[in-house]
C-alpha positions in Angstrom: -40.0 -17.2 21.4 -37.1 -15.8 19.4 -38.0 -12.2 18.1 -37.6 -12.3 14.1 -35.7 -9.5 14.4 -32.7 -11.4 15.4 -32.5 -13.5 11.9 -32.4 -10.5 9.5 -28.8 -9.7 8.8 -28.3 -6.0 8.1 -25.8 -4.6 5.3 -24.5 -3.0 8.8 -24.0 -6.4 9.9 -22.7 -7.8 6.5 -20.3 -5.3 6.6 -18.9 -6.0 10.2 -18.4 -9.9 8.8 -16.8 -8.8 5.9 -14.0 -6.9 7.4 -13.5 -9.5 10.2 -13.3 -12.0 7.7 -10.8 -10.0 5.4 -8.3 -9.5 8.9 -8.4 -13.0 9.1 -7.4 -13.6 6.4 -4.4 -10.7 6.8 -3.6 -12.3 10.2 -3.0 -15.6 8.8 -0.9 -13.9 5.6 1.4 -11.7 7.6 2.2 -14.6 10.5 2.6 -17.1 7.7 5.1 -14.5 5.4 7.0 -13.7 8.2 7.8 -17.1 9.3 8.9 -17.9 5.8 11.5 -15.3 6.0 13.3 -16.8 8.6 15.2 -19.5 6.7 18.2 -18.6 6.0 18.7 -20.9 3.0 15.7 -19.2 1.8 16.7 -15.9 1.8 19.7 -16.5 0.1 18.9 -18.7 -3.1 15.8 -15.7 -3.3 19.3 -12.8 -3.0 20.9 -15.1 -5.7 17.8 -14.8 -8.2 16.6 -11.2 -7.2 20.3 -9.5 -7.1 23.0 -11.7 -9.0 20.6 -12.9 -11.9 20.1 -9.6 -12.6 23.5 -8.9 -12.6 24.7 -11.3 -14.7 21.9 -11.6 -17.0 22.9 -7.4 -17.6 26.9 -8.0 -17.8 26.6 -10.6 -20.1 23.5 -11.7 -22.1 22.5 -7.9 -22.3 26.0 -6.4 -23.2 26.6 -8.5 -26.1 23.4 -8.0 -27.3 23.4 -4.2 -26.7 27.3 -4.4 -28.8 25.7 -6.5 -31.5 22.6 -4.2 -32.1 22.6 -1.8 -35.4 21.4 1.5 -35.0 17.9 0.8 -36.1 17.1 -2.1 -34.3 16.3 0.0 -31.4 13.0 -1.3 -31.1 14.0 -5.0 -31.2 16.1 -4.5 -28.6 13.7 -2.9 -26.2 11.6 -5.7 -26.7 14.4 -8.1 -25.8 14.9 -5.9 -22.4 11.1 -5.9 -21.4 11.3 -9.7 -21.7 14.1 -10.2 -20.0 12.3 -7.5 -17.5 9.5 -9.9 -16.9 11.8 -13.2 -16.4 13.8 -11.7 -14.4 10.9 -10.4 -12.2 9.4 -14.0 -12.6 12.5 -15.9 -11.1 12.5 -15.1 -7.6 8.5 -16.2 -7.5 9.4 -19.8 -8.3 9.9 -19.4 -3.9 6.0 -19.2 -4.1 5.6 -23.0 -5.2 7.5 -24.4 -1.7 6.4 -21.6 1.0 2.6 -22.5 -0.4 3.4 -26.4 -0.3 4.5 -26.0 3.3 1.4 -24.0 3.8 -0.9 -26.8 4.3 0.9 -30.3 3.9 3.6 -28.9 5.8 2.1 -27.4 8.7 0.1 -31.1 8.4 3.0 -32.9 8.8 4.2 -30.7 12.2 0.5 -30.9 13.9 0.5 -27.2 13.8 -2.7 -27.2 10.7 -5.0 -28.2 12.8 -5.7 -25.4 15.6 -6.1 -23.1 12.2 -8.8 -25.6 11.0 -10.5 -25.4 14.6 -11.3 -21.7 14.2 -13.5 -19.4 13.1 -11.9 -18.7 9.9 -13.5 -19.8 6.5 -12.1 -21.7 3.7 -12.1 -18.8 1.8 -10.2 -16.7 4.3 -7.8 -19.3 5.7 -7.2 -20.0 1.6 -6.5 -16.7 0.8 -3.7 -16.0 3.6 -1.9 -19.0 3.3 -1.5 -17.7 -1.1 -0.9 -14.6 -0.2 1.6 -15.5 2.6 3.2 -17.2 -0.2 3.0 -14.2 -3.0 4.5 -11.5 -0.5 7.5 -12.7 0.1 8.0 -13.5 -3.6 6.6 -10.1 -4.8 9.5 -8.4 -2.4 12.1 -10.2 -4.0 10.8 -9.4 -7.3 10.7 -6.1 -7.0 14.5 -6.1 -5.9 14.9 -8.3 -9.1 13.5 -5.3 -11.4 15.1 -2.3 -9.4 18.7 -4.2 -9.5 18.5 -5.0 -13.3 17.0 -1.1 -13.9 19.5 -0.5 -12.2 22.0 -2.2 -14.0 20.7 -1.4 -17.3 21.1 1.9 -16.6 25.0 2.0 -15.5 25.3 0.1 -18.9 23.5 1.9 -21.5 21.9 5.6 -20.0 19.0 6.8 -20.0 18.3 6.8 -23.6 19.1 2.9 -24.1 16.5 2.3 -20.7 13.8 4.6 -23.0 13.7 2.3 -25.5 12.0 -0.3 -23.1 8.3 -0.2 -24.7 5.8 1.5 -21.7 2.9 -0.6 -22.8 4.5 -3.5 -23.0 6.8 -3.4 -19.9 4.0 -2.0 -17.9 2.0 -5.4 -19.1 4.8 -7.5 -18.8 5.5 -6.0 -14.8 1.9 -6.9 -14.2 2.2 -10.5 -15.1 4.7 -11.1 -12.2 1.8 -10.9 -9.0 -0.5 -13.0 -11.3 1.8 -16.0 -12.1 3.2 -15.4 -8.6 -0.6 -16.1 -7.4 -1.3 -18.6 -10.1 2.0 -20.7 -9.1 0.8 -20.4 -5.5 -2.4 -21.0 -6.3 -1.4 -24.4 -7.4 0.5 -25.0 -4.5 -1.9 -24.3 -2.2 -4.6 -26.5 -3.6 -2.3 -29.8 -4.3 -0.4 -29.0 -0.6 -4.2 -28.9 0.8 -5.1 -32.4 -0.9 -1.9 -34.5 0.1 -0.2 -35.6 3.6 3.4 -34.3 3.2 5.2 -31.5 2.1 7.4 -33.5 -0.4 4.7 -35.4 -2.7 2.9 -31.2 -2.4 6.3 -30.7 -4.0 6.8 -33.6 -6.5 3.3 -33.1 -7.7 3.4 -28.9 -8.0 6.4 -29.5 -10.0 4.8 -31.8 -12.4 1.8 -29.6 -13.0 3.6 -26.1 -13.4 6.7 -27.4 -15.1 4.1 -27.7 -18.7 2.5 -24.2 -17.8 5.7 -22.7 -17.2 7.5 -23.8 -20.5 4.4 -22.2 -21.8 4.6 -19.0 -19.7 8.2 -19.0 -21.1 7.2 -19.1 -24.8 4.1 -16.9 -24.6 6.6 -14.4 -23.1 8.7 -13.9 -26.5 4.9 -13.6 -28.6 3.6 -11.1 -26.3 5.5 -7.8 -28.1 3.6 -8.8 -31.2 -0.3 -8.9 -29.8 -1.0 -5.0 -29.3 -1.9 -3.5 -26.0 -5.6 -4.5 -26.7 -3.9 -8.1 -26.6 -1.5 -7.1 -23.3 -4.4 -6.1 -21.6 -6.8 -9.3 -22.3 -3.5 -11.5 -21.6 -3.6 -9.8 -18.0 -6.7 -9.4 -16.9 -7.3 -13.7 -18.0 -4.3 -14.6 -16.2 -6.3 -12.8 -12.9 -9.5 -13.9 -14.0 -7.7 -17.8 -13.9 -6.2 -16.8 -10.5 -9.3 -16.1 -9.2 -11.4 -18.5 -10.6 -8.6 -21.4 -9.1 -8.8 -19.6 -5.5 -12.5 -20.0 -5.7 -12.5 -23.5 -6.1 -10.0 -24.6 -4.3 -11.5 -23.0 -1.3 -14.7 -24.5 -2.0 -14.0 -28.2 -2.9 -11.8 -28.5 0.2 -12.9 -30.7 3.1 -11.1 -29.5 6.0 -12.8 -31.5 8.8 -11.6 -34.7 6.2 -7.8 -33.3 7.6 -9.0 -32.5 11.1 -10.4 -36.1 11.2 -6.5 -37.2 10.3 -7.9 -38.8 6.8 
């Protein structure tokens, strides 16, 4: 006879499964990130967005504006630059999309998704590396994005013109980069899990975020007029959404549908 003892499960116990699951979920992220990083074609259209869009959005686009300015329009202008701040720092996450298609319907199509499948690991925790595996890289190339047009902004204007940048705002606006970055992946993930081949994971990504991000794009230009109180509900729902999209998608997947080869 089994003793009882050995069906209650402690919060000792809980505890142990919870961190094994979270380094699962790590192991897949960091294997999957790194290999992402090895295209060379890769790296170089994400160089192109996160140092010479910077660039030349500051030399030109900015200049003028800067030159064209009156002296009291210093506020409207450091509203223009916290925008420009956040699509800049959006740019180089438009990776995220095609390392998170590859994630699932590539890895598919190379007979390489189904020893992952085999394991251990949960839907939630195989779900969660292969996004994040697709946020890191784009978050590193972001950050290069902002640094390079600071950067830039700087050389061109001093450190008064950089002061006028609005904190609230360009603190709000900096935090919106991780959560599109996981919403975009997000999306990815979920329609690259549901289809056979990395190219429809593409074609049908494209087709869903190109709405959201044309959206995205003019929420951007209303967000200096909503208040912090605003910024901060505008953040936390876009998280909240990220969230709630990772939480179904890991539970309304079928994985032994893909291990069966359906």
């Amino acid at each position: 006879m089994v003793p009882e003892r050995q069906y209650d499960i402690s919060p000792r116990v809980q505890g142990i499964h919870r961190a094994g699951e979270l380094r699962t979920l790590w192991l897949i992220a960091r294997r999957a990130a790194v290999e992402s990083l090895r295209d060379r074609m890769t790296i170089a259209i994400n160089l192109l967005f996160s140092i010479g869009l910077p660039i030349l959005i500051v030399q030109t686009v900015v200049r003028f504006q800067v030159a064209a300015s009156a002296p009291g329009e210093g506020r409207a202008l450091g509203q223009a630059l916290a925008i420009y701040f956040l699509l800049l720092g959006l740019a180089p996450t438009s990776g995220a999309v095609g390392i998170a298609c590859g994630q699932f319907a590539g890895e598919k199509e190379m007979g390489s998704l189904a020893p992952l499948l085999a394991s251990p690991a949960s839907n939630g925790a195989i779900f969660g590396g292969k996004i994040l595996a697709a946020v890191l890289p784009a978050l590193l190339f972001s950050i290069v994005a902002e640094v390079t047009f600071l950067i830039n902004l700087l050389a061109l204007i001093g450190v008064a013109g950089v002061r006028l940048l609005p904190v609230d705002l360009s603190l709000a606006l900096l935090a919106l980069v991780p959560g599109v970055a996981i919403f975009t992946a997000t999306i990815g993930s979920l329609v690259s899990s549901r289809v056979r081949t990395f190219n429809t994971a593409q074609q049908i990504s494209g087709l869903v975020l190109a709405p959201l991000t044309g959206s995205l794009a003019i929420l951007a230009f209303r967000l200096p007029h909503v208040g912090t109180a605003g910024l901060v509900a505008v953040v936390a729902g876009v998280f909240a959404l990220d969230a709630l999209l990772i939480v179904v998608a890991a539970r309304t997947w079928r994985r032994e549908e893909v291990l069966a080869g359906r």
